[in-house]
N, C-alpha and C positions, 0 to 999 in steps of 0.2 A: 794852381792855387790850392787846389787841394791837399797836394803834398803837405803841405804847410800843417797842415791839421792832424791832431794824435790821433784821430780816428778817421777814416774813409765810410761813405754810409754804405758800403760793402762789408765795412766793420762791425756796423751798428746792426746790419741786417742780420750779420751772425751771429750777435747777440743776445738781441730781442728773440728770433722766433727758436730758438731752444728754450729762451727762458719763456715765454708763452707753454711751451709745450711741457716744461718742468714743472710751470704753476698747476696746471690744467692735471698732471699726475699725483703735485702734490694735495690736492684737493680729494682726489677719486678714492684713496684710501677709507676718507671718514664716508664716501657717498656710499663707496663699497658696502663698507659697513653697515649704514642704514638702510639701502634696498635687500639686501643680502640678511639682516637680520628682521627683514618687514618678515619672513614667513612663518617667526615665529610671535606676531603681533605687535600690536600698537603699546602694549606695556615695553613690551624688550625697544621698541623702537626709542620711547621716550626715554626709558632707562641711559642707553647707549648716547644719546642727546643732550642729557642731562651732564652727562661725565665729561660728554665732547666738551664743551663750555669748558671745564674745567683743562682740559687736557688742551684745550689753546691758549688758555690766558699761561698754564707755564712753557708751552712750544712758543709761545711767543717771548718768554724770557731768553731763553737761549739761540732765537733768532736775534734780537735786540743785541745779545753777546759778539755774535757770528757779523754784525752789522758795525760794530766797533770794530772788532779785527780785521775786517777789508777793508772799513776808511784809511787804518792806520798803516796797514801793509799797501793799499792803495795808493796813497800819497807818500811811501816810502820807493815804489816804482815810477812813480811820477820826478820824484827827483833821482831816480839810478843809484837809489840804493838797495842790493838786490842784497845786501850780507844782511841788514837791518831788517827788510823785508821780509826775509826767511827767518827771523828771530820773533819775527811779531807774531806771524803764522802759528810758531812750535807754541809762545805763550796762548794763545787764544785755545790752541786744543786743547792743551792742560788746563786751562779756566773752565771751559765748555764741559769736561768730564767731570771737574772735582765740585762744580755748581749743581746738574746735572744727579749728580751721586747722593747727593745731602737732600736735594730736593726730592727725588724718592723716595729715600729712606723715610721723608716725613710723612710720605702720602700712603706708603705702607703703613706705617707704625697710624695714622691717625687716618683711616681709610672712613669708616661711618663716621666719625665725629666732626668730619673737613665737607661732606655730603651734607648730614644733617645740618651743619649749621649755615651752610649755604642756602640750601633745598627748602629749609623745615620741612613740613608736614606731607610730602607727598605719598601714594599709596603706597603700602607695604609691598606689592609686588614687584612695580614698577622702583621702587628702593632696592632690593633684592639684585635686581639686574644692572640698576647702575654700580652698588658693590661689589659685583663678580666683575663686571668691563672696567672700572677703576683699578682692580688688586693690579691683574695683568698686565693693561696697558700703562701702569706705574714702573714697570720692566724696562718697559722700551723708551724711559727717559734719556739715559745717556749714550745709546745708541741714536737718537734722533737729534739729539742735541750735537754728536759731534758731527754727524752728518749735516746738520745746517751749515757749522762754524767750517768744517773743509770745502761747502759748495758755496761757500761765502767767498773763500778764497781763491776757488776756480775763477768765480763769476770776477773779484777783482783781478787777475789775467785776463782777461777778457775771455776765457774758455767755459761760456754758460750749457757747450755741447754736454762735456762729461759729468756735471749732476744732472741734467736731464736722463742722461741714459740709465745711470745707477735709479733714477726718480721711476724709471719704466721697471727695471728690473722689481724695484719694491713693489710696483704694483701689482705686475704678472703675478707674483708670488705671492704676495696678498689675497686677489682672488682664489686664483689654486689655492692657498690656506683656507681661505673661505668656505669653497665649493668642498673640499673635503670635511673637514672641520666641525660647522653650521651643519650639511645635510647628509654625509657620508658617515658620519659620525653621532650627529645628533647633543653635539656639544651647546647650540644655541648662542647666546651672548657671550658665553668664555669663550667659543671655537672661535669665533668674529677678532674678540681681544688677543688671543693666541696667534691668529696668523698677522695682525700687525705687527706685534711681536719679533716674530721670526722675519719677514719682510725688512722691519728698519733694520734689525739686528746685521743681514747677509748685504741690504744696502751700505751699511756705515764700515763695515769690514773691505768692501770693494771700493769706498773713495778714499779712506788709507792709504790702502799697497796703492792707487793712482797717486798718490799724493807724495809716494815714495820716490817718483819720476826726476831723476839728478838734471835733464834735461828743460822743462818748465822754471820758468822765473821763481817760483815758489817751490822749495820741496822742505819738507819734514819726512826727514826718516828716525827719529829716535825719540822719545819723549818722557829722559830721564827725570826726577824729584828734584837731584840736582843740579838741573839746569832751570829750572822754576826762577824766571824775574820780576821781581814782586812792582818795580818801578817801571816795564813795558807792561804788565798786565795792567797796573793804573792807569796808563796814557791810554788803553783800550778799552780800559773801563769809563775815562772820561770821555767817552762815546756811547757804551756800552749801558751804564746806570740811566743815563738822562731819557736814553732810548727805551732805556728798558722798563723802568717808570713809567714813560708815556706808554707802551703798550700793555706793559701792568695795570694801570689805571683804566685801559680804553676793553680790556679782557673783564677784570672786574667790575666795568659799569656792564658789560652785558650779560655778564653772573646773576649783580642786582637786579638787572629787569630779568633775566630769565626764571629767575624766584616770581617772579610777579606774575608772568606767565604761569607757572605753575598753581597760581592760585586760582588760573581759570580753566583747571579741568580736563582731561586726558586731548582731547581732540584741539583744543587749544596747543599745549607742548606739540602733537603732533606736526598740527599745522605749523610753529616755528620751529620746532627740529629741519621739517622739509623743506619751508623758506631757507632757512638758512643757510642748508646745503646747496640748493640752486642761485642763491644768491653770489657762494663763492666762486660760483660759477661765472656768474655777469662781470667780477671782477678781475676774471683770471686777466683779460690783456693791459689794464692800467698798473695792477700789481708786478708783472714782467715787468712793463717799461719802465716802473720805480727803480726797481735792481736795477734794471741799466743806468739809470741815471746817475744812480750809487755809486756803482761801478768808475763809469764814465767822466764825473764831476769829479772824484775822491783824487782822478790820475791827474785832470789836469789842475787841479790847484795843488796841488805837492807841485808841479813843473810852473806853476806863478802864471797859468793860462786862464785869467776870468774869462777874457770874451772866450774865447772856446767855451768857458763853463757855461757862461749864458749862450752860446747859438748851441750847441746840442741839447741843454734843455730847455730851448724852445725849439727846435729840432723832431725830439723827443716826445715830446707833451703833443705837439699837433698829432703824430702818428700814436697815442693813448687813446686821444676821443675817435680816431678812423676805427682804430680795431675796437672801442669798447662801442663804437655805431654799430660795427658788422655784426658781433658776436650778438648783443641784445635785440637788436631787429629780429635776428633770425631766429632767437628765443622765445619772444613774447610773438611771434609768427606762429607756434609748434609749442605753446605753454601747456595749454588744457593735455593733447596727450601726454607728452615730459611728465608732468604729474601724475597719471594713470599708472605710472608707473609700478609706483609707490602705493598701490592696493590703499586709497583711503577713503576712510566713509566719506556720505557726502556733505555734510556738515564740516570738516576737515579739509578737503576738497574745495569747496567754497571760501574758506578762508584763507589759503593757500593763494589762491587765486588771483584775488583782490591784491593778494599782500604782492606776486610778484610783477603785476602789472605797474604797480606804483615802484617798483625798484628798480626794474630793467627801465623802465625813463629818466628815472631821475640818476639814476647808473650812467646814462649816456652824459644828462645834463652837470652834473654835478661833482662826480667820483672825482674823478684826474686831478682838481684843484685841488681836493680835498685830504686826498692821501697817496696823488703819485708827485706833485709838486714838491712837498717837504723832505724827499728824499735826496733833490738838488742842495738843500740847505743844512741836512744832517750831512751830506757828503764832504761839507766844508767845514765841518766844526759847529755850526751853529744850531746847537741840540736842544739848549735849554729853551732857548724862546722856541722852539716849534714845540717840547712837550708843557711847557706852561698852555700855550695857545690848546693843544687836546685835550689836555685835564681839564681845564676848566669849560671849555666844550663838552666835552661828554657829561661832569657832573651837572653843567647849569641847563643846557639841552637835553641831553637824552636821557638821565634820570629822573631829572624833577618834571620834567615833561610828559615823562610817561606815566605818572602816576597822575597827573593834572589830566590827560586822555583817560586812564584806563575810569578813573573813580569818580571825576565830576563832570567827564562827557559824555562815560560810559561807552566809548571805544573799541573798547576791546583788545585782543590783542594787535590787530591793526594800528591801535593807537601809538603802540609800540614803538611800530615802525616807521610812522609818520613824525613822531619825535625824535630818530634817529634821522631823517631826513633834512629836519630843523638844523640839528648837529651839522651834518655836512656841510649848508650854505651856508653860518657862521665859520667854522675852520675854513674856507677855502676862501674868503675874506680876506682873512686874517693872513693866512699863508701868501695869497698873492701879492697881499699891500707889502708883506715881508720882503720876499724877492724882489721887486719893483725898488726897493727903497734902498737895495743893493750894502745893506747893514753885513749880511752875510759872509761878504769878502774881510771883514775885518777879524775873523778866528781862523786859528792855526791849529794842529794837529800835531804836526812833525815839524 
């Protein structure tokens, strides 16, 4: 019986825990970061915090990008079209680098003025630092960028081994940047910024020449100007924009509030810089099984298999809440040291605290619906309604929320968080009644 099925859960199994293991590396770069630049304090900490915000809401553009192009090459394998398939790949790398390249140049060219007006008023010091981790790690845009959009394409083959592996190499090499860099060196926040740098830079060159493999369903070995198809890039875009919107949107609502954090004072950013780090912690195993989902949905409706698309993701989703039980139990088991980590006063410390015990539960109860569910329904075409359902969640939840916590319940930054929580069980509402209503099946891609 199982024949029958494009995947075996021997399949599945090799999917998920690379990609667990890939999330979990691609996380550890910015944790690097901030434990790694905690020695030279709590200004550098915030600084390097402040930028990270930034430095996800555009990594999350060009994952959005990278997410079109394996829908489309996706369901172009699904139906055994492997010539088509290979033509979607070559476009998405050229979109990923020439987006990539323009969006740097703006963050070079307006580096204080894209801070300040984010940021306003924070302390001159702690400004300082985030302008040194900004110039550099504005470098390593199109190297990260085409690195997602090639490990996009692994993961559509179902091969989520090999950006895992290159995701270890950036990291090794990351720390070693670090350790020499930061204390060998005495670089501080640049050396930090510098060895990410060099890390994505020697990652995105080694999923290339992989990519060059004539052998894999997928290969791109050339990526001529003219060979540029401006009507495959649109079809990857009308996955790509919708996608990339909602996570625009869901990047810069937590811009917004992280200004508003910053309006409550060193130990406050603190304490959500290092929430926030440990947070993407709690979410590394719901975030893997998204991609699979991705992956997994994208193949079988290109091949006209809904009920396969529905039994792997429910399949799927049940094994999200086991690994996001295991992982957060064992967290909020071992919180208080985890965070000693991170040398913070105790004021900081305290808040930190509070903030991850409400996360890692409501991480178990909540996440999966929230944002490993919709990636069943982007797999199939159906983009728009899952980022109208975000936008409007994040601005009518976790914006206006949070200010209604931080100023007339006086909250704090905790209030933050609890209106990001609000956020969640609305989308996952909404996302389930979606799927359930089975609307999904009626959009095409290819």
């Amino acid at each position: 019986m199982e024949k029958a099925y494009l995947f075996s859960k021997i399949d599945l199994r090799k999917l998920v825990i690379p990609l667990i293991i890939e999330q979990a590396l691609a996380i550890t770069v910015g944790m690097v970061d901030t434990i790694m630049v905690a020695g030279v304090g709590e200004d550098a900490v915030s600084g390097v915090a402040l930028v990270d915000s930034v430095n996800i809401l555009l990594i999350a553009l060009f994952t959005a990008l990278g997410t079109g192009g394996a829908v489309v090459a996706g369901q172009y394998l699904g139906l055994k079209e492997l010539k088509n398939a290979n033509h979607a790949a070559k476009q998405l790398v050229i979109a990923a680098f020439l987006l990539s390249v323009a969006v740097m140049a703006a963050c070079l060219l307006l580096n204080r003025q894209i801070l300040s007006g984010v940021f306003g008023r924070v302390e001159p010091v702690v400004m300082g630092h985030a302008q040194t981790y900004f110039y550099v790690t504005a470098l390593s845009y199109p190297f990260i960028a085409v690195f997602n959009a090639a490990a996009a394409l692994f993961r559509g083959m179902g091969d989520s081994k090999t950006p895992m592996q290159n995701a270890l190499i950036m990291n090794v090499v990351n720390i070693i940047g670090n350790a020499v860099f930061i204390y060998a060196m005495d670089m501080g926040v640049a050396g930090a910024a510098l060895s990410t740098l060099l890390s994505r830079a020697l990652a995105c060159v080694a999923m290339l020449f992989m990519l060059r493999n004539q052998k894999r369903e997928i290969s791109v070995r050339s990526y001529h100007p003219k060979d540029i198809d401006f009507p495959m890039i649109r079809r990857i875009l009308k996955i790509g924009i919708p996608n990339g919107l909602e996570n625009s949107m869901f990047q810069i609502g937590k811009i917004v509030v992280t200004s508003l954090v910053a309006l409550q004072g060193t130990a406050a950013i603190a304490a959500h810089a290092v929430s926030n780090s440990l947070a993407l912690v709690e979410i590394i195993p719901g975030a893997a099984v998204g991609l699979a989902i991705l992956s997994v949905v994208a193949r079988c409706v290109g091949a006209g298999e809904y009920k396969q698309a529905e039994y792997y993701t429910k399949y799927l989703m049940k094994r999200a809440y086991l690994y996001m039980a295991v992982l957060n139990v064992a967290m909020l088991a071992f919180m208080q040291p985890i965070l000693s980590v991170y040398q913070l006063s105790s004021d900081t410390l305290s808040m930190a605290l509070e903030i991850m015990v409400m996360h890692g539960l409501c991480a178990i109860a909540i996440w999966p619906l929230s944002f490993t569910l919709p990636n069943a329904l982007r797999a199939a075409g159906d983009v728009k309604n899952t980022m109208v359902i975000s936008v409007v969640s994040m601005w009518v939840f976790r914006i206006v929320l949070s200010y209604v916590f931080v100023y007339l319940f006086h909250m704090g930054v905790f209030g933050i968080w609890v209106a990001m929580i609000v956020d969640w069980v609305f989308r996952s509402a909404l996302f389930t009644a979606r799927w359930r209503s089975g609307k999904w099946k009626d959009f095409a891609v290819v």
